[in-house]
Each structure stands twice: as C-alpha cells, then as structure tokens.
VMD Tcl script that draws the C-alpha trace (Angstrom):
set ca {
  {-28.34 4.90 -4.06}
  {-30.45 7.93 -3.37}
  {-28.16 10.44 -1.67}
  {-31.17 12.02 0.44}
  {-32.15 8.77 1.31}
  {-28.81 7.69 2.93}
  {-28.15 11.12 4.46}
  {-31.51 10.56 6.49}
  {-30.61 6.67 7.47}
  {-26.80 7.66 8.22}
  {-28.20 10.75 10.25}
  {-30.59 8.77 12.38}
  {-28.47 5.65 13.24}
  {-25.49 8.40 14.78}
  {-28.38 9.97 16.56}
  {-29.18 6.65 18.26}
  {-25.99 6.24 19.27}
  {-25.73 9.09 21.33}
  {-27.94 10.14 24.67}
  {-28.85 12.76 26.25}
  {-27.37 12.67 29.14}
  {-24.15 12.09 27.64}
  {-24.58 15.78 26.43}
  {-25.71 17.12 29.61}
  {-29.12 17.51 28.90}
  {-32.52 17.35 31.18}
  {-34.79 14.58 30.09}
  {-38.53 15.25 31.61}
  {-40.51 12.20 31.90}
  {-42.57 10.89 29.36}
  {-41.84 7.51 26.81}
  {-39.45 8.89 24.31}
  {-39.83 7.22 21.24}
  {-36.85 7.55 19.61}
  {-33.21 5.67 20.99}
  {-30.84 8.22 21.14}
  {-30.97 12.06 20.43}
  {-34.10 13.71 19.09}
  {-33.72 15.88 16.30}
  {-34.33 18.40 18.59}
  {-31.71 18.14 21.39}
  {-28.96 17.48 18.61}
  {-30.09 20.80 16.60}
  {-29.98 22.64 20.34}
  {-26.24 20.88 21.48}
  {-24.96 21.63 17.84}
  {-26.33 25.71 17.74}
  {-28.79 25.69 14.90}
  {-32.09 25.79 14.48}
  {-34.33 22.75 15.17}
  {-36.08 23.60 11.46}
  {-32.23 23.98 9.80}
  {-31.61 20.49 11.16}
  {-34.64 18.78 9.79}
  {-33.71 20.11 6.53}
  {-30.25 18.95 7.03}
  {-31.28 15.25 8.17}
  {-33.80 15.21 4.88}
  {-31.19 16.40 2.84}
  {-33.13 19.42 1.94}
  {-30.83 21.96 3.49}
  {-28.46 23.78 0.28}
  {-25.03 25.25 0.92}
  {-25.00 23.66 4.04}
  {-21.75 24.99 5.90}
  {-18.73 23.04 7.01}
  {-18.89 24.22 10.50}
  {-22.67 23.53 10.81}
  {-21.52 20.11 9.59}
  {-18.60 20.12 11.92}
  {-20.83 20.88 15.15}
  {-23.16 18.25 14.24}
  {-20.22 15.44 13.64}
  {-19.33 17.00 16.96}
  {-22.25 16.47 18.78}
  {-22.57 13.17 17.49}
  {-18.98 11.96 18.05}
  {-18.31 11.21 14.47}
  {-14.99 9.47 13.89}
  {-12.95 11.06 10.74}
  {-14.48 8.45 8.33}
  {-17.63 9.22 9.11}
  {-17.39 13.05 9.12}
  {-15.88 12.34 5.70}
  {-19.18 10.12 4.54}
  {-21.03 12.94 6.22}
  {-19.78 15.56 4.13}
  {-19.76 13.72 0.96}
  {-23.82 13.37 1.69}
  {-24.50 16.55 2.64}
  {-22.32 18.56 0.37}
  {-21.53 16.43 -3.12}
  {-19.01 16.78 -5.33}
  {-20.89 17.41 -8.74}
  {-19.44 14.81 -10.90}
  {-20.09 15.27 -14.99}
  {-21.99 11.86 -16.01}
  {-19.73 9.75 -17.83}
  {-19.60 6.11 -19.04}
  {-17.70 3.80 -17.13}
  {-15.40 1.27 -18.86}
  {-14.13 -1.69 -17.45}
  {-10.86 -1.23 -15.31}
  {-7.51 -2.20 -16.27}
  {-4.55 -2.84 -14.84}
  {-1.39 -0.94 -16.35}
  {1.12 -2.98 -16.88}
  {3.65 -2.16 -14.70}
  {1.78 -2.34 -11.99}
  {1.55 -5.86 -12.15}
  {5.13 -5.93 -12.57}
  {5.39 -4.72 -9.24}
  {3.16 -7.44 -8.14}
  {5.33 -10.11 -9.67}
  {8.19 -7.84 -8.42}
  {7.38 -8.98 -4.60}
  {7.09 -12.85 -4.34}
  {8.24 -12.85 -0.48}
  {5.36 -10.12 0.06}
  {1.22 -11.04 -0.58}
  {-0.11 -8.30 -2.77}
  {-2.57 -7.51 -5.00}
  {-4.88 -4.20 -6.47}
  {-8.16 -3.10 -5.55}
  {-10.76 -1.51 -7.82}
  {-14.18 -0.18 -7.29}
  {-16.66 -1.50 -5.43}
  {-13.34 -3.95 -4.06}
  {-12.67 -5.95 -7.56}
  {-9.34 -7.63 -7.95}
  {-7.74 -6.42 -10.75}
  {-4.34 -7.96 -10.14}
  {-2.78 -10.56 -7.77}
  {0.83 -11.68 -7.43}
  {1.33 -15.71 -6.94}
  {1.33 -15.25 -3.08}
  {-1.47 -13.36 -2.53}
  {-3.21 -15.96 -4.45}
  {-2.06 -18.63 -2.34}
  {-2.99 -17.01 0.92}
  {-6.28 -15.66 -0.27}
  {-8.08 -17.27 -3.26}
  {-7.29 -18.96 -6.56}
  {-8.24 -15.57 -8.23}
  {-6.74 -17.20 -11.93}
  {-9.36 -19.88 -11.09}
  {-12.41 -17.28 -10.88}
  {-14.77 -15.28 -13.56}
  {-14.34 -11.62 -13.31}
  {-17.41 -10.91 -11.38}
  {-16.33 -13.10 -8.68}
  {-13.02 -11.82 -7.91}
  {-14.56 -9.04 -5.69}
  {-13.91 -9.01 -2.34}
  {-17.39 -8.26 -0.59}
  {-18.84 -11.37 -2.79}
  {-15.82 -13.91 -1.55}
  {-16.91 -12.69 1.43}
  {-20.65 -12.93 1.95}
  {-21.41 -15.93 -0.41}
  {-18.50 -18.87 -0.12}
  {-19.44 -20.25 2.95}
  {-15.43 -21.19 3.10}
  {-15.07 -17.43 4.22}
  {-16.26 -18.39 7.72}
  {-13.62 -20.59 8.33}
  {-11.26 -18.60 6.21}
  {-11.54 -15.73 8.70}
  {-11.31 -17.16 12.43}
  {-12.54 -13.03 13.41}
  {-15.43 -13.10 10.13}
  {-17.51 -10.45 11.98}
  {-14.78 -8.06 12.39}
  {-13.96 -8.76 8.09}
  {-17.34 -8.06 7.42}
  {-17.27 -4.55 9.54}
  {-14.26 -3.71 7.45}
  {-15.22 -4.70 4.23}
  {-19.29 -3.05 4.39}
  {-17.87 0.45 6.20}
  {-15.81 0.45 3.12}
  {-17.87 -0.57 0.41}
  {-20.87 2.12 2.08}
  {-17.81 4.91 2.32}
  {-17.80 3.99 -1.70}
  {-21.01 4.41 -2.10}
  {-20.98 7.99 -0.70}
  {-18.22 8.54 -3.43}
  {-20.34 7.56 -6.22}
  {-24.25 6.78 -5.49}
  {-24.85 6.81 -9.28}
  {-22.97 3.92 -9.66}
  {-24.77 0.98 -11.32}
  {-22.66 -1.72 -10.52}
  {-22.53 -0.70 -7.00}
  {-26.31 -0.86 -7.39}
  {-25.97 -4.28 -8.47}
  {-23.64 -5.75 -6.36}
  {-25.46 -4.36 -2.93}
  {-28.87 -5.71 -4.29}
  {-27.06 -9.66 -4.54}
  {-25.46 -9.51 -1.33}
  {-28.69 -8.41 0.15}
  {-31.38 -10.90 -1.46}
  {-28.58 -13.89 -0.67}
  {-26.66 -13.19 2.59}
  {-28.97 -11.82 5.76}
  {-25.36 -11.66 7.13}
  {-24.53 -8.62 4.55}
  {-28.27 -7.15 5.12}
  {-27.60 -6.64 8.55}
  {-24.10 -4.99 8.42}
  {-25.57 -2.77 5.11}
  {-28.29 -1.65 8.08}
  {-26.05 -0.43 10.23}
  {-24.74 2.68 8.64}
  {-21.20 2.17 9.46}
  {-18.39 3.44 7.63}
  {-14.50 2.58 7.26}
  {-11.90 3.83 4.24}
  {-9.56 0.89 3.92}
  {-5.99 2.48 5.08}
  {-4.57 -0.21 7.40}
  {-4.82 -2.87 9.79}
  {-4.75 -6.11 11.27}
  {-6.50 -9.34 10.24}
  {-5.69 -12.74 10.60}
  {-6.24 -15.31 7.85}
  {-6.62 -19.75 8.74}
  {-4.78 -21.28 5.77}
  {-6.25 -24.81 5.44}
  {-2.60 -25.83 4.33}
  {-0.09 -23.70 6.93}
  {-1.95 -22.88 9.37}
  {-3.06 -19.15 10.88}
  {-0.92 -16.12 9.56}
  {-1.75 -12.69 11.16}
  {-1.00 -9.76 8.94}
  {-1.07 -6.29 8.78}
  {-2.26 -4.85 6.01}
  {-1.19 -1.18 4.40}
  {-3.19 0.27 0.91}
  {-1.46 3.12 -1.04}
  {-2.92 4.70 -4.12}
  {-1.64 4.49 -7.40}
  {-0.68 7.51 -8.89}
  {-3.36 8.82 -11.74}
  {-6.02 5.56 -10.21}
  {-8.36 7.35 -7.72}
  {-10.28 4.59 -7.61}
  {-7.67 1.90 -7.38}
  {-5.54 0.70 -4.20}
  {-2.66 -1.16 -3.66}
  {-2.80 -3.74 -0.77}
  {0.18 -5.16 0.74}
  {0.39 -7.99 3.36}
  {3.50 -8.42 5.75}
  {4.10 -10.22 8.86}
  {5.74 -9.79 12.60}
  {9.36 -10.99 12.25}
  {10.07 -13.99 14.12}
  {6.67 -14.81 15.00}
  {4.64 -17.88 13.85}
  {3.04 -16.47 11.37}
  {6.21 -15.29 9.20}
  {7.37 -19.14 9.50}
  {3.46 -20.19 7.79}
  {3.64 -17.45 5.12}
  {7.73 -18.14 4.24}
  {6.47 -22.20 4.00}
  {3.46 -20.66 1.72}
  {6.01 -18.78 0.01}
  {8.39 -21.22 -0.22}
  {5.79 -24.15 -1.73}
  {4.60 -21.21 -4.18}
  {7.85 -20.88 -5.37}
  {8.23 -24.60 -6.04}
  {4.78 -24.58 -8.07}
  {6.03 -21.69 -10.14}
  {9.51 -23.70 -10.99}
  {7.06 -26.72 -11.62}
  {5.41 -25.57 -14.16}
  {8.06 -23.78 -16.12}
  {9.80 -26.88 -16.76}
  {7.43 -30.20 -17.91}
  {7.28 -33.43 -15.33}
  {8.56 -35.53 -18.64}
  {10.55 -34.90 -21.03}
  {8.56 -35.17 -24.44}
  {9.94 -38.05 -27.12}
  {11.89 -36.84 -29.93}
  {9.63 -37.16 -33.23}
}
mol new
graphics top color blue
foreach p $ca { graphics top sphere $p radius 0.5 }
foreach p [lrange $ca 0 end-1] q [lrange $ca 1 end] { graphics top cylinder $p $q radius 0.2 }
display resetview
C-alpha cells in the first residue's frame, strides 16, 4: 500500500464529509467542485497555511506536528480510530525490514481455548487469520478444522461464501467492521505483502468489498455487538470483547458471551450442549471392534 497514496484518499474522503457551513464559514456563489471542505477552508478552520496543508494531504509535509495533526482531526471530526490511522499515515513508525514467518499459536493459548467450552472463542492474527478456535466457536462460526489455511481468514469467509449473507442477518454492518479494521491494519504495516494479496482478491471477486475498501473508513476491533443466524439453533446475539496476548502485538483474543436469560443464551447452551455430545462421540467408537 503506498502510504502517500492512502494519506491523500483518507484525507479527501474526511474532507467530504464535512461542510462549510458546519464550520461557520461564508460560501460565495459559484459551482464548487469538490463535496465537502476545500483544502483551503480546512487549512484556514485548522490555523495553518493553505501550502502546509497541501503538503500534508500529499504526504509531502516532514515532522509534521501532533497538534497540527490534532487541529486537522479536529476540524474534520475524526473519531479516535481515525485520528489514530491519521497519525500512523502522516507520522510512521520506522519499522526495520524483516521477514515474516508464518504465525503460530503457543500452546497454551489454545489451552485456554479448550479451557472455555461454555464460552465461543478463538485468536486472531494479521490481516484477521484464525490461528486457533475452541469446539464452540467452531460450531457457531465455521468448520475452521474443515478449511485450508488461507481460508480461515475472516475478511475472505466474509466477502466470498455467499453463506455469509445469510450467516449475518445485519451483513452490511459485518462488513463495516471487518474493512475499518483490516484498512486500520494496513496503516500498521503498508509493506505487508500478504495484506497486498489478500486486498487485491477481495477486490477483483467481491464489488461488495471494493466498495467498502473505497470508503476510507476505519475501526480497531475492541468490542461490540453482532448477531449471528445459526442454520441449526436459531439467532444468537453476542457481544464480543478482544484482549491482546501478552508478547503477540499482532494477535487478539476474541471472546463471545451472551445476555443471561435471553433467547439467545438458551440457542448457544443447546449449541453448546450438542457440541459437547459430538466431542463425547467421538472419543468413544459407535461399535465396539471384534476381538482378533
């Protein structure tokens, strides 16, 4: 991802957002043509130079301050994710090229997977891989035993199994969620080649994920709400929290739990319950074998 690039694009879609009458300021007649702020009136409502803020927008503009940057999120109305994604752009960390190996699961984490089977869980890795799953999870979400590597990622289960759609009775509001945090990624690393990869499927074979990608928008996955239609239980509405793992910046732990007492905890303890079953299944054989 070029950096200067995205800096311009992210720049100009906030600018469109915002009028400039919501900032107080005359508009003479004339067509404008640009929606939104000009480059201009943001530079003037912010306190810096209309030249400084071209440089800015392009990228161009070195040492760039924090408060320069916080006037302009300001101005712009930026919500803390995006002044985040802002600053990332405009000022990035200089990260020493490396090469990246595949990520792995320690093994105690996925203890602490298996350690939860009342509780949906699984990790997170870059660019929204599943690293690890506990039984649960994979009942409520995806047979992710069942998958190749490369499509137990999020953003792909998403975008290309047309099951998603029914999956997710709110899919728009999913997709939001799941772009604004694979774009805040991208801010994190824009050398990454995978990430490269990934973006360039979803956009040649989903318009869906070409639109949302066009939008700019950004989201770091903390927590929330989303509601899931089993085909076999019906819907369960969870909220969701992530943590970090200790020593795996780039990993998250996702946890699903329900309102007690409410519909939904009833569907996910049956889900639970018939997971449980499974698991007792198959650790003792349907037959038993003939002596030899």
């Amino acid at each position: 991802m070029d950096r200067r690039a995205e800096l311009t694009d992210f720049l100009k879609s906030r600018r469109a957002r915002v009028q400039p009458e919501d900032l107080g300021l005359k508009v003479f007649g004339g067509r404008r043509r640009v929606s939104g702020l000009r480059r201009e009136e943001l530079a003037q409502a912010a306190g810096v130079s209309a030249d400084y803020y071209v440089r800015l927008e392009q990228g161009r503009a070195e040492n760039v301050s924090q408060e320069i940057l916080d006037a302009v999120a300001d101005v712009l109305s930026l919500t803390e994710d995006e002044r985040k994604h802002l600053a990332l752009l405009a000022k990035p960390v200089r990260r020493a090229a490396k090469r990246r190996t595949p990520e792995r699961l320690r093994p105690g984490m996925q203890r602490l997977l298996d350690s939860m089977p009342d509780v949906p869980a699984f990790v997170l890795g870059r660019r929204m891989d599943v690293l690890g799953w506990n039984r649960l999870a994979a009942a409520l979400i995806a047979d992710f035993d069942g998958l190749d590597r490369k499509q137990r990622n999020i953003p792909r289960l998403l975008f290309l199994d047309p099951a998603s759609r029914d999956f997710y009775p709110d899919w728009e509001a999913v997709a939001d969620e799941t772009v604004g945090y694979l774009r805040m990624y991208a801010g994190r690393y824009p050398t990454d080649p995978e990430l490269t990869e990934l973006i360039g499927e979803l956009s040649i074979q989903s318009p869906e994920f070409r639109e949302h990608w066009a939008r700019h928008d950004v989201k770091d996955k903390t927590f929330g709400t989303k509601t899931q239609h089993h085909p076999l239980v019906g819907d369960i509405t969870v909220q969701y929290e992530t943590l970090q793992p200790p020593g795996e910046p780039d990993q998250l732990l996702v946890t699903y739990t329900v309102e007690p007492g409410s519909t939904s905890e009833q569907n996910l303890r049956l889900l639970a319950s018939w997971t449980a079953a499974d698991r007792e299944n198959s650790r003792f054989p349907a037959e038993t074998p003939e002596l030899p």
